[in-house]
N, C-alpha and C positions, 0 to 999 in steps of 0.2 A: 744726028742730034740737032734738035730745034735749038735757038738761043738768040739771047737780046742783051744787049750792052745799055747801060746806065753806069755815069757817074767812076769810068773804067772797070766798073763790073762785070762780069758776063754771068746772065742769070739764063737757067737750061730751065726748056718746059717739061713740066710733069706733065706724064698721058694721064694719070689720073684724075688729079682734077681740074686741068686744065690752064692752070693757072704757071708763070716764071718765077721760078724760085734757086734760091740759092744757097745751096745745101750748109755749106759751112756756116755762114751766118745766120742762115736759118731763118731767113727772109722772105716774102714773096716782094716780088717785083712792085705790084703794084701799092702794097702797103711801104718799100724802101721811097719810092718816089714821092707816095705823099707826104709825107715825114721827113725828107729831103728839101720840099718848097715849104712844108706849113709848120712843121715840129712835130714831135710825140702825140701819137694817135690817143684821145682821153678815153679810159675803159669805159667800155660800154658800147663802142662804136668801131665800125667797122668800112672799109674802103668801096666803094661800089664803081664798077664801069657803067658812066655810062649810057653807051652803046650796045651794052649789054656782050662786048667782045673782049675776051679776057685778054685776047694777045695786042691788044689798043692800050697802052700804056702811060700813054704822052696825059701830062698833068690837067689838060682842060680837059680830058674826060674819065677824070678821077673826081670824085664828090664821095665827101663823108657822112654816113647818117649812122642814127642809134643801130641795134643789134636788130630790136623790134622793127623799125624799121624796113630794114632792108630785107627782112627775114617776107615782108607782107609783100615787099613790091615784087620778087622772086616767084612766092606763091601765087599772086596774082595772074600769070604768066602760066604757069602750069594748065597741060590741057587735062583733061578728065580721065584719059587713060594714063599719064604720068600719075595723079592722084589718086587713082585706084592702084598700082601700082606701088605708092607711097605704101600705103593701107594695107594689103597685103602682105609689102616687106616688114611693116611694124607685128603685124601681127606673128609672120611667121618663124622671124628670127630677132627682132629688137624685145619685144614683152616678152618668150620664155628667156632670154638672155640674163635679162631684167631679174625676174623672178627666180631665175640661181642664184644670182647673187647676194639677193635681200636673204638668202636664205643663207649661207655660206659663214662660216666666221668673221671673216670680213667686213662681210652687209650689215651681221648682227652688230658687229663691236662700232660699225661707225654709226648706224640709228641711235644706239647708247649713249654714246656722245654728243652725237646733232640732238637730242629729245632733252636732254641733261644740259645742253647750254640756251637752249629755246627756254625752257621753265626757267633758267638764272636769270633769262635776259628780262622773263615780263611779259614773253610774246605770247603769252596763252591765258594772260591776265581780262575778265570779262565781267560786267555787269551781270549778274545772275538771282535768279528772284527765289526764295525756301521756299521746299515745297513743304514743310511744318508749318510757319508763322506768315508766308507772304513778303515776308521784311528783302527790301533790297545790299546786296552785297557784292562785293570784288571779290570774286572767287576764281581758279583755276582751273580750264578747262582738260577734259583730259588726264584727270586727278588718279590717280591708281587708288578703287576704291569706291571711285563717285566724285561727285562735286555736288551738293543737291540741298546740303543746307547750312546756317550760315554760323552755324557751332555744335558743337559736339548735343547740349542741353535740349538741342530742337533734332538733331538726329536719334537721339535716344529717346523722345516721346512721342517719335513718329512710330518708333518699333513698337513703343506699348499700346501706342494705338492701335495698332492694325495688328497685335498678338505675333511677330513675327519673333522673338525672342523666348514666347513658349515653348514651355516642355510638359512632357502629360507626366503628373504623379499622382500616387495610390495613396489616400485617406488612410493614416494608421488606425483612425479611429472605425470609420464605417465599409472601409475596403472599397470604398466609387474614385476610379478615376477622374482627376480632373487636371484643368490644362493651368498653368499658370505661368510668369515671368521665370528665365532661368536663373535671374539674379534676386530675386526677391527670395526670402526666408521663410516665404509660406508653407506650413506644412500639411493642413487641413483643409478639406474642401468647403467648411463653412466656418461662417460666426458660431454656430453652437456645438462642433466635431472642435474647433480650437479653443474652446470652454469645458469640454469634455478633459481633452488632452491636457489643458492645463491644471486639473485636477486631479486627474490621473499622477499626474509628473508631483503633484502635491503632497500625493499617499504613496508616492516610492512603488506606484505599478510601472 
């Protein structure tokens, strides 16, 4: 068993990732020593050697940089067959992993919730132009339903405009189909089959 002492700790190295860690406290080596000379690591950031030698411990070749960071100077470093390699592993076991999941009760119940505190928060809040009137408005992306215009009055004269609310009904008077609003009261296909029928309706036929 490998192992390095700090501060009368003794921290054993993981073959895994290489790095001395300390099971009970749950520590890595290199993260207790900076936090030892500098204080509490601020999230987001993370401990880097370096010499790039994980078992190099001693505090001048510890530096702290963001997550971003350190994540670029690492990949940097990567030769082409480690990154092809990367590429690979994600596709062969990380994305269908992924994809059980989202699908799972689990996956479902917590997108329900992340989507449901997104919409509370604002975060999907957007400049958006009606496609009825042109008029600009703050609208909500992502709307179950649409997001498209900028009240109910301009949504509903887009359907009559474009007959998307038709339904075909039969003239009691002349027997000809015709198309008309589903909400509208129309009952005759013309101005004179609804002069007929109001007359009709006159004489009790």
């Amino acid at each position: 068993m490998t192992y390095q002492t700090f501060d009368g700790i003794q921290f054993v190295l993981d073959e895994k990732t290489g790095y001395f860690k300390h099971s009970t406290l749950r520590k890595y080596m290199h993260r207790y020593v900076w936090e030892y000379y500098n204080g509490k690591i601020p999230s987001g950031y993370e401990v880097h050697h370096i010499d790039f030698d994980r078992s190099n411990n001693d505090i001048s070749n510890l530096q702290l940089l963001s997550r971003k960071e350190h994540k670029k100077l690492h990949a940097d470093l990567l030769t082409e067959q480690q990154r092809e390699w990367r590429r690979q592993n994600l596709a062969k076991m990380a994305r269908p992993k992924a994809s059980e999941w989202h699908k799972s009760k689990d996956g479902r119940d917590w997108h329900s919730v992340h989507v449901k505190q997104q919409h509370e928060s604002g975060q999907f809040k957007r400049e958006l132009i009606c496609t009825q009137c042109g008029k600009e408005y703050v609208g909500e992306l992502y709307k179950v339903g649409g997001n498209s215009f900028c009240s109910n009055k301009c949504k509903s004269a887009y359907r009559r405009l474009h007959g998307l609310n038709n339904i075909t009904k039969v003239c009691p008077i002349c027997g000809k189909e015709f198309a008309t609003d589903k909400y509208a009261p129309t009952m005759t296909c013309s101005r004179s089959c609804a002069n007929r029928l109001k007359w009709n309706n006159r004489r009790g036929n």
